[in-house]
mmCIF file of the N, C-alpha and C atoms, coordinates in Angstrom:
data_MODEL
# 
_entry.id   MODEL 
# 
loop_
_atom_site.group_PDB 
_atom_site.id 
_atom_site.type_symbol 
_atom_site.label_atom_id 
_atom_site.label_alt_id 
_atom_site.label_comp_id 
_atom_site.label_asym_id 
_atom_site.label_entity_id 
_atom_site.label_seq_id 
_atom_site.pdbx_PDB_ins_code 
_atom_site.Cartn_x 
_atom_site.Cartn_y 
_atom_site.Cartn_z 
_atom_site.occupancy 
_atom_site.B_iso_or_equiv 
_atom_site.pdbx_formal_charge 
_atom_site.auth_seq_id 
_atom_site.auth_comp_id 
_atom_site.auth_asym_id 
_atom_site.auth_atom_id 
_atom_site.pdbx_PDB_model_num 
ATOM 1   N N  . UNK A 1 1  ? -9.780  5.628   11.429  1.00 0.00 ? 1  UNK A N  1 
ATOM 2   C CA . UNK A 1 1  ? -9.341  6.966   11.790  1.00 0.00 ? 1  UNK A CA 1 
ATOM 3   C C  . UNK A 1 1  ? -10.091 7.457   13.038  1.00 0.00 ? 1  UNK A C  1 
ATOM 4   N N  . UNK A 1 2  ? -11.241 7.374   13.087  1.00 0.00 ? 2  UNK A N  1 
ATOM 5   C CA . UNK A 1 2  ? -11.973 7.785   14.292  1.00 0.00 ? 2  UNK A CA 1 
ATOM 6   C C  . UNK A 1 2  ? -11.757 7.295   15.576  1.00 0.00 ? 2  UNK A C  1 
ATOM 7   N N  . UNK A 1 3  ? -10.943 5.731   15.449  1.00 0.00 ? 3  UNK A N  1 
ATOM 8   C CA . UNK A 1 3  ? -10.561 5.259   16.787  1.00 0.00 ? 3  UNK A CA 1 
ATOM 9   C C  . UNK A 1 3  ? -8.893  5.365   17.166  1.00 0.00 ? 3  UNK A C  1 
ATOM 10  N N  . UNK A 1 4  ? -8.300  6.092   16.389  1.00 0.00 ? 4  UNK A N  1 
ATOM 11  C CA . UNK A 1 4  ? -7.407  6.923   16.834  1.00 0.00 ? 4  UNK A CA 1 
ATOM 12  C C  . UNK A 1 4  ? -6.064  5.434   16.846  1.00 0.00 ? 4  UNK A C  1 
ATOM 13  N N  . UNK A 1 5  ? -6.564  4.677   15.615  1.00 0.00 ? 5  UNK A N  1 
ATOM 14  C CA . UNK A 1 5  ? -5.748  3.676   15.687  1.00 0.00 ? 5  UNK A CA 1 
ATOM 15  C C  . UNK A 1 5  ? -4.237  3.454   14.657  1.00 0.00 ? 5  UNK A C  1 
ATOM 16  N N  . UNK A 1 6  ? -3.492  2.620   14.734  1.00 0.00 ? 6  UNK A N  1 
ATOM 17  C CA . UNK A 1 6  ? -2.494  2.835   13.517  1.00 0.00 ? 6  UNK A CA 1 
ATOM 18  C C  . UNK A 1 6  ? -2.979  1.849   12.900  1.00 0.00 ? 6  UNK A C  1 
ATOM 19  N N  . UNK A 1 7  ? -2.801  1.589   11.390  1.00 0.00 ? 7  UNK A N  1 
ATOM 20  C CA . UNK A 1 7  ? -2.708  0.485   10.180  1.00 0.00 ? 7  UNK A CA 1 
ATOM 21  C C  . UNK A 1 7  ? -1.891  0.623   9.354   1.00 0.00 ? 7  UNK A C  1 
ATOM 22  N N  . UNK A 1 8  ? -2.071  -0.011  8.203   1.00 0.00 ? 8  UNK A N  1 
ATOM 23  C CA . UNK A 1 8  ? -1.424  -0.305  7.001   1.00 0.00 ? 8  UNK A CA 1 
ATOM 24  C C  . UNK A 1 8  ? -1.636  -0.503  5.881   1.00 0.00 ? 8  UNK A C  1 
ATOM 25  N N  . UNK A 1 9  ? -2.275  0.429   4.994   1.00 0.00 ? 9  UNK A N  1 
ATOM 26  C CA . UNK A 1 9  ? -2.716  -0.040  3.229   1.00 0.00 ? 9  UNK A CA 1 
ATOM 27  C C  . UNK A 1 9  ? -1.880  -0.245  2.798   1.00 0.00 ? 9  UNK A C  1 
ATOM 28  N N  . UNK A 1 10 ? -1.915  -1.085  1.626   1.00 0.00 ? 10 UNK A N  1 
ATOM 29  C CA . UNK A 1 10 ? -1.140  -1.676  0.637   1.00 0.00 ? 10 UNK A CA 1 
ATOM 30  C C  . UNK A 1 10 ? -2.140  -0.990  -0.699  1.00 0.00 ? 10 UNK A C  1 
ATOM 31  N N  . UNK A 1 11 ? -1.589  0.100   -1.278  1.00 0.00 ? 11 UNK A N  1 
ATOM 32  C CA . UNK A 1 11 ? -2.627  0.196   -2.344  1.00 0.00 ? 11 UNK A CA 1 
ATOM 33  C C  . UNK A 1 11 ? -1.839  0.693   -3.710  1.00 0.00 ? 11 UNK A C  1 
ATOM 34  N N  . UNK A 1 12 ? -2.577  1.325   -4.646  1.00 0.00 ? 12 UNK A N  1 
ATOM 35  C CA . UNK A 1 12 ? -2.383  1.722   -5.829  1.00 0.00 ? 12 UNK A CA 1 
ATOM 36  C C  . UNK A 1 12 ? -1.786  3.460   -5.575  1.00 0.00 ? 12 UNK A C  1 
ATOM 37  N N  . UNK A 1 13 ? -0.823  3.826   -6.460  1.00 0.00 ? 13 UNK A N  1 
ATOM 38  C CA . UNK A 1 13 ? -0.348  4.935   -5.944  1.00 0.00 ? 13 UNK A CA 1 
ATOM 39  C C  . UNK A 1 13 ? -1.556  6.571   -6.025  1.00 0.00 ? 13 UNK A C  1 
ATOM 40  N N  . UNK A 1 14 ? -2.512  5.746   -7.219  1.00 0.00 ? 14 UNK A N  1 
ATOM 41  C CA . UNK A 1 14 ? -3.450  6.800   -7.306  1.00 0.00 ? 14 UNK A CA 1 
ATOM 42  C C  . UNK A 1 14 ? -4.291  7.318   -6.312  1.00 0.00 ? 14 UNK A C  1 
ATOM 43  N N  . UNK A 1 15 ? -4.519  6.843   -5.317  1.00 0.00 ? 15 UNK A N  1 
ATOM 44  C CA . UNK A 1 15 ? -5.150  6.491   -4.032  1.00 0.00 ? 15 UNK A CA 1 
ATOM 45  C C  . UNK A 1 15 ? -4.842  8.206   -3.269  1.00 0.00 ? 15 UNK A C  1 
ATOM 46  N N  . UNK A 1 16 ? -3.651  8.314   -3.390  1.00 0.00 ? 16 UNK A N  1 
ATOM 47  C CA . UNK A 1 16 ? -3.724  10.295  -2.955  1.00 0.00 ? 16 UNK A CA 1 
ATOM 48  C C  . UNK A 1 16 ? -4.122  10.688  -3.615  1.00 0.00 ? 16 UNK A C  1 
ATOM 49  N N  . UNK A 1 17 ? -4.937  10.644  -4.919  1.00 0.00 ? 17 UNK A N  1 
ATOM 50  C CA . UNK A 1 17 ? -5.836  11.957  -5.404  1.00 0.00 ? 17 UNK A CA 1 
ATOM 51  C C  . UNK A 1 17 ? -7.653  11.595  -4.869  1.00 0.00 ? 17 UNK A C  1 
ATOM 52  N N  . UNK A 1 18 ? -7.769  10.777  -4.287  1.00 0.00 ? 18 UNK A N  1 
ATOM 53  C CA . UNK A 1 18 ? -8.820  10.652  -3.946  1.00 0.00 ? 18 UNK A CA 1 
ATOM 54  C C  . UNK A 1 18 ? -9.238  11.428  -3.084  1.00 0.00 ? 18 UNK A C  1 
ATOM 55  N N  . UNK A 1 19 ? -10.980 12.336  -3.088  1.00 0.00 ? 19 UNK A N  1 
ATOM 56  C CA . UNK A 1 19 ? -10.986 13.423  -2.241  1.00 0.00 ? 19 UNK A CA 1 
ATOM 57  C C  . UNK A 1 19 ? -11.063 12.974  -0.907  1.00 0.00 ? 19 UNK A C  1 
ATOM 58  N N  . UNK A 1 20 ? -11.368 11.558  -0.341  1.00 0.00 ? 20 UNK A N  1 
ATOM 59  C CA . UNK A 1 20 ? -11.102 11.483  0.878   1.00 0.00 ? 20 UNK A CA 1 
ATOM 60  C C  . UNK A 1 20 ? -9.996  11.745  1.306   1.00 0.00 ? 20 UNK A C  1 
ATOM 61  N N  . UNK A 1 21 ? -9.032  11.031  0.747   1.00 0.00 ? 21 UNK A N  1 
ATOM 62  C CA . UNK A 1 21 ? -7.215  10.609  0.848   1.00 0.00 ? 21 UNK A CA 1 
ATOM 63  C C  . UNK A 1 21 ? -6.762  11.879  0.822   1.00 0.00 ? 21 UNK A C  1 
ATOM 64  N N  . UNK A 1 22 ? -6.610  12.635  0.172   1.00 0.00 ? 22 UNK A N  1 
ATOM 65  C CA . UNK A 1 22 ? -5.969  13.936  -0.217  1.00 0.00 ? 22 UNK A CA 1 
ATOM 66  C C  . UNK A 1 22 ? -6.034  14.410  1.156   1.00 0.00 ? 22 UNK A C  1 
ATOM 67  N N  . UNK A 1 23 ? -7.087  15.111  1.882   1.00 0.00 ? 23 UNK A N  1 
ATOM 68  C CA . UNK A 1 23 ? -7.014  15.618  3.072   1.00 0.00 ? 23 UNK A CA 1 
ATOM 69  C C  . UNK A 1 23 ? -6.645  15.449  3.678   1.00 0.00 ? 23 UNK A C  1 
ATOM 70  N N  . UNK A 1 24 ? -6.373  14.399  4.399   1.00 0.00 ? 24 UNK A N  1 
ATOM 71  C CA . UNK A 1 24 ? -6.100  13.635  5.549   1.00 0.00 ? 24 UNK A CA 1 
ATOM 72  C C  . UNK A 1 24 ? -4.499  13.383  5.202   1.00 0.00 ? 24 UNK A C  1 
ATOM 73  N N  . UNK A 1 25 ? -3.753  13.318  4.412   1.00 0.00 ? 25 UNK A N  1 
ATOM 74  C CA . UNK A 1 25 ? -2.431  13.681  4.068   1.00 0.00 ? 25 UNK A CA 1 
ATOM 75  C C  . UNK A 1 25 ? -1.948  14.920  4.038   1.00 0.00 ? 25 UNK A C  1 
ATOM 76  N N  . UNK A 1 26 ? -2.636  15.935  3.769   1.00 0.00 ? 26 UNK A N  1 
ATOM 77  C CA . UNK A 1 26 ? -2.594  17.474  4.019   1.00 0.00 ? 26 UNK A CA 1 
ATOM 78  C C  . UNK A 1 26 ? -2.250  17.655  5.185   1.00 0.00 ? 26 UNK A C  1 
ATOM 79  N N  . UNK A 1 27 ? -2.910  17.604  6.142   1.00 0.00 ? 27 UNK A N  1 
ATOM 80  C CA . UNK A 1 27 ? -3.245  17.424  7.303   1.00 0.00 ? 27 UNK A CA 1 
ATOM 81  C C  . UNK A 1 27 ? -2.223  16.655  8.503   1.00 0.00 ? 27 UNK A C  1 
ATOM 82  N N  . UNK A 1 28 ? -1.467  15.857  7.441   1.00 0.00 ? 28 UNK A N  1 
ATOM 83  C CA . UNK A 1 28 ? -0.510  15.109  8.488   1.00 0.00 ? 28 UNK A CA 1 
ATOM 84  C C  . UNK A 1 28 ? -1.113  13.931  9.055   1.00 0.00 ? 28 UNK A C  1 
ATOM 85  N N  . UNK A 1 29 ? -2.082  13.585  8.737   1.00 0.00 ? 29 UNK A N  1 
ATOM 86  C CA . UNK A 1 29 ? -3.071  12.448  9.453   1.00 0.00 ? 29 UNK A CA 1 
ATOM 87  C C  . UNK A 1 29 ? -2.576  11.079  9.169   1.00 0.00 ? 29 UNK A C  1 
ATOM 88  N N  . UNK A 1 30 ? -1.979  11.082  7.647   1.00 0.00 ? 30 UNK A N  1 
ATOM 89  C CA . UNK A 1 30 ? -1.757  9.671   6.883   1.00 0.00 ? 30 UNK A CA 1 
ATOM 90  C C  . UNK A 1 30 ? -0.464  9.935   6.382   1.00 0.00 ? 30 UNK A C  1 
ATOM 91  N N  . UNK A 1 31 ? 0.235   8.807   5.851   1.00 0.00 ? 31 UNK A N  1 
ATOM 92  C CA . UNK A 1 31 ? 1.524   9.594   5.557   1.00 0.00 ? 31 UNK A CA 1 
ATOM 93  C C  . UNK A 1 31 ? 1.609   8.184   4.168   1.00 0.00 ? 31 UNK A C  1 
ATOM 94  N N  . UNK A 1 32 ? 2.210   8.694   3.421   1.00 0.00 ? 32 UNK A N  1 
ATOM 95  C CA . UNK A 1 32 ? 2.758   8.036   2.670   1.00 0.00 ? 32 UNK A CA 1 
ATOM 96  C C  . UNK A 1 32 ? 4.465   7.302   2.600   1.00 0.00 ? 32 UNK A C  1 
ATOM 97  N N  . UNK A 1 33 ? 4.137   5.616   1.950   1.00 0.00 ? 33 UNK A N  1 
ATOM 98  C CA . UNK A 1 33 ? 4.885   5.322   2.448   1.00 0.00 ? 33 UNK A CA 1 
ATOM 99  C C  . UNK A 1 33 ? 6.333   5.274   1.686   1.00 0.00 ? 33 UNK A C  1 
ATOM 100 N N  . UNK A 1 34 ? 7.066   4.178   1.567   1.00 0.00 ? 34 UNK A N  1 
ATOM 101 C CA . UNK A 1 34 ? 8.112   4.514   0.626   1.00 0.00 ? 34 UNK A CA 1 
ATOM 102 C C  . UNK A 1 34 ? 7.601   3.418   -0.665  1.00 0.00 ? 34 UNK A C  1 
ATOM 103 N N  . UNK A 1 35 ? 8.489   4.298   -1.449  1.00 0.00 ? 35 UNK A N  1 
ATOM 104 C CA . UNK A 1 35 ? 7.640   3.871   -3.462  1.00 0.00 ? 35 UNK A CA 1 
ATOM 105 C C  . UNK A 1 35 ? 9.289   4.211   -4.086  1.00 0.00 ? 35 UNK A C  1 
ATOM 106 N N  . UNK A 1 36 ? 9.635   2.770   -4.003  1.00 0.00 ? 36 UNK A N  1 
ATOM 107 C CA . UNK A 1 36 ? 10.319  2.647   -5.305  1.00 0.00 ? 36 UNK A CA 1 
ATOM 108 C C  . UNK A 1 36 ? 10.238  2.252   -6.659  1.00 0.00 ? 36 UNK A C  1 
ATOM 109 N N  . UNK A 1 37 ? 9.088   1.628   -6.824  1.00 0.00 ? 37 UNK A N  1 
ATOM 110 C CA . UNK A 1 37 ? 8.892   1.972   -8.583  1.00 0.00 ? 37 UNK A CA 1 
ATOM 111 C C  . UNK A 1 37 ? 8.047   0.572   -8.625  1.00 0.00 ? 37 UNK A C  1 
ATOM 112 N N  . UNK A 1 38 ? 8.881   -0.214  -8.102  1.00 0.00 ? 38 UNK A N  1 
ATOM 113 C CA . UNK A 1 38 ? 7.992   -1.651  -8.349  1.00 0.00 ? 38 UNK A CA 1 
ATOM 114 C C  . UNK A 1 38 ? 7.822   -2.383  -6.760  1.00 0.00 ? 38 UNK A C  1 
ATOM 115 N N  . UNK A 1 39 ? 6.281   -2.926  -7.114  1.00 0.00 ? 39 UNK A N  1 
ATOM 116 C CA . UNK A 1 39 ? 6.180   -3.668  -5.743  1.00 0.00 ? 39 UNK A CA 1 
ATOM 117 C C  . UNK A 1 39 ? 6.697   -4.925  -5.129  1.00 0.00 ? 39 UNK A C  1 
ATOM 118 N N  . UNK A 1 40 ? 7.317   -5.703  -4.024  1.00 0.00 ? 40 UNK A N  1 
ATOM 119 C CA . UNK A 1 40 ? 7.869   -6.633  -3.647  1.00 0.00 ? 40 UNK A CA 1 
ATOM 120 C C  . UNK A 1 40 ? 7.939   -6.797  -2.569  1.00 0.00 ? 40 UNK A C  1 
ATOM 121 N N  . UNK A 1 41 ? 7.553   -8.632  -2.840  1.00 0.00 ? 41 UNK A N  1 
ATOM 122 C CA . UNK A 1 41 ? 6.925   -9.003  -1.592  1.00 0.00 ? 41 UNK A CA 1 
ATOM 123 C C  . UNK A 1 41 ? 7.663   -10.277 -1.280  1.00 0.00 ? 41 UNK A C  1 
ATOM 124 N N  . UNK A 1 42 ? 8.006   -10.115 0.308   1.00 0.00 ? 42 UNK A N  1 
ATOM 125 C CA . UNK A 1 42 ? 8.818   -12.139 0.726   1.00 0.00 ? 42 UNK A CA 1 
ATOM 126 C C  . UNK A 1 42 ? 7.872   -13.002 0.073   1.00 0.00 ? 42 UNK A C  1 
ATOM 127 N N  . UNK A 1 43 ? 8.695   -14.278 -0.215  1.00 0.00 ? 43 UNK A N  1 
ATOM 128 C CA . UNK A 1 43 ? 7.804   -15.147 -0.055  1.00 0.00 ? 43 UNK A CA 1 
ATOM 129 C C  . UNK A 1 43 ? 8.340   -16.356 0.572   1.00 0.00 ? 43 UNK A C  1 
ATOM 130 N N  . UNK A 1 44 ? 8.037   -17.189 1.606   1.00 0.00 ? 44 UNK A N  1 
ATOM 131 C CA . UNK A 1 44 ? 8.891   -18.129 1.993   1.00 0.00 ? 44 UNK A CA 1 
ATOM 132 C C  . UNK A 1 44 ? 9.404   -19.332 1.190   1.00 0.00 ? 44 UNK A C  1 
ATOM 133 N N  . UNK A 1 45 ? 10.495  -19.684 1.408   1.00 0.00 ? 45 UNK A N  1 
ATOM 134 C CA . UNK A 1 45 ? 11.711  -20.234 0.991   1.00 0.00 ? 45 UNK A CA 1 
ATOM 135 C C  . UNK A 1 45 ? 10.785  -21.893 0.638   1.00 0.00 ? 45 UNK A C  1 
ATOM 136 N N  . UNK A 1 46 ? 10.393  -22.412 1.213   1.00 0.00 ? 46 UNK A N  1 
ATOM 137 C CA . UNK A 1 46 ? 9.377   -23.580 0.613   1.00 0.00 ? 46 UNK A CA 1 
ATOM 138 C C  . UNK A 1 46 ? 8.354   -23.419 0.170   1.00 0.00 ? 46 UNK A C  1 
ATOM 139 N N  . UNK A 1 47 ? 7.842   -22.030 -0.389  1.00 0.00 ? 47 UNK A N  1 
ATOM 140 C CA . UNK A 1 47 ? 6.353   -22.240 -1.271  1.00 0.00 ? 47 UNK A CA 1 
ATOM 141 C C  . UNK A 1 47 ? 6.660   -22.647 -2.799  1.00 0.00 ? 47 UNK A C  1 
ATOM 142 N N  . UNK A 1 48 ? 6.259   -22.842 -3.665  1.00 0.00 ? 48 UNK A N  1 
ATOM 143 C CA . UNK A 1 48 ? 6.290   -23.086 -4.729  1.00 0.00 ? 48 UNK A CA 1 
ATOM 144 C C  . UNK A 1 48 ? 5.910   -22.435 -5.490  1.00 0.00 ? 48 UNK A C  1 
ATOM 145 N N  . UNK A 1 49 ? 6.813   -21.321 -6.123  1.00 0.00 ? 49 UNK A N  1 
ATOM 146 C CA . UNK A 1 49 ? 6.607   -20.136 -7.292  1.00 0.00 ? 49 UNK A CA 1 
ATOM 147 C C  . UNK A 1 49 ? 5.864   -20.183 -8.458  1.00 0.00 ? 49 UNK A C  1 
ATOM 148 N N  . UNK A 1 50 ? 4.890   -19.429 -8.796  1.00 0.00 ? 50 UNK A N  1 
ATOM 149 C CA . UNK A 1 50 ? 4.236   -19.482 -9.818  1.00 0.00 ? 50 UNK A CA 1 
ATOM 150 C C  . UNK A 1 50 ? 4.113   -18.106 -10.882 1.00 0.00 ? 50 UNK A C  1 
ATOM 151 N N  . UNK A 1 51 ? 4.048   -18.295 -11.946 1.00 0.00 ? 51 UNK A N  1 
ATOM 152 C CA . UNK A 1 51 ? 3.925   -17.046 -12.583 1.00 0.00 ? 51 UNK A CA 1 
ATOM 153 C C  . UNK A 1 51 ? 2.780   -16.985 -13.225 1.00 0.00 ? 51 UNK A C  1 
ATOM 154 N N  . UNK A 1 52 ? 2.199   -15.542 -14.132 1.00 0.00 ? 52 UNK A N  1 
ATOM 155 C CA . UNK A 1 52 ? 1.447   -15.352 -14.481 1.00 0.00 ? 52 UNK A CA 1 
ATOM 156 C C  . UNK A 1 52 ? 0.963   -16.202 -15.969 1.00 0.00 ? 52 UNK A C  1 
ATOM 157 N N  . UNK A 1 53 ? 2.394   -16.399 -16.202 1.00 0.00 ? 53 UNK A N  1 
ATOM 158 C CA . UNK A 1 53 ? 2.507   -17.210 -17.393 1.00 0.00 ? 53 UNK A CA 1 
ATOM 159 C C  . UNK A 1 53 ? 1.943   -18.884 -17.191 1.00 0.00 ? 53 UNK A C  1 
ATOM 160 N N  . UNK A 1 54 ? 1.874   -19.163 -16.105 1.00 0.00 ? 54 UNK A N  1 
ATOM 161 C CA . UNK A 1 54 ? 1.365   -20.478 -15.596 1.00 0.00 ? 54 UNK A CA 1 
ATOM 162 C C  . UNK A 1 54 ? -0.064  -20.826 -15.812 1.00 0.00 ? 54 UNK A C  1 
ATOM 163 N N  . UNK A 1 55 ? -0.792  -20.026 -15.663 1.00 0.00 ? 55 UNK A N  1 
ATOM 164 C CA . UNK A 1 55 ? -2.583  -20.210 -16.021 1.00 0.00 ? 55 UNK A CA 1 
ATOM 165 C C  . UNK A 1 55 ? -2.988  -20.983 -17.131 1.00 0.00 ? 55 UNK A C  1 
# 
């Protein structure tokens, strides 16, 4: 924030009640992004899928 740069979190939605976070969204500084309910992500077409059930 101080170097006046852009990024990108990937985080947990609880993350705006945090007293840093909160402000700086007030403020217009940070913006939240779009949240449809569940998270999803590419994955390329030759990796080899694994599930949680796999361990």
């Amino acid at each position: 924030m101080e170097h006046d740069k852009k990024f990108v979190v990937i985080g947990n939605q609880n993350a705006v009640t945090y007293k840093e976070v909160f402000p700086l969204i007030k403020e217009n500084r940070i913006w939240l992004g779009c949240y449809s309910g569940n998270m999803e992500f590419r994955v390329p077409g030759d990796y080899e899928a694994h599930s949680e059930n796999d361990k």
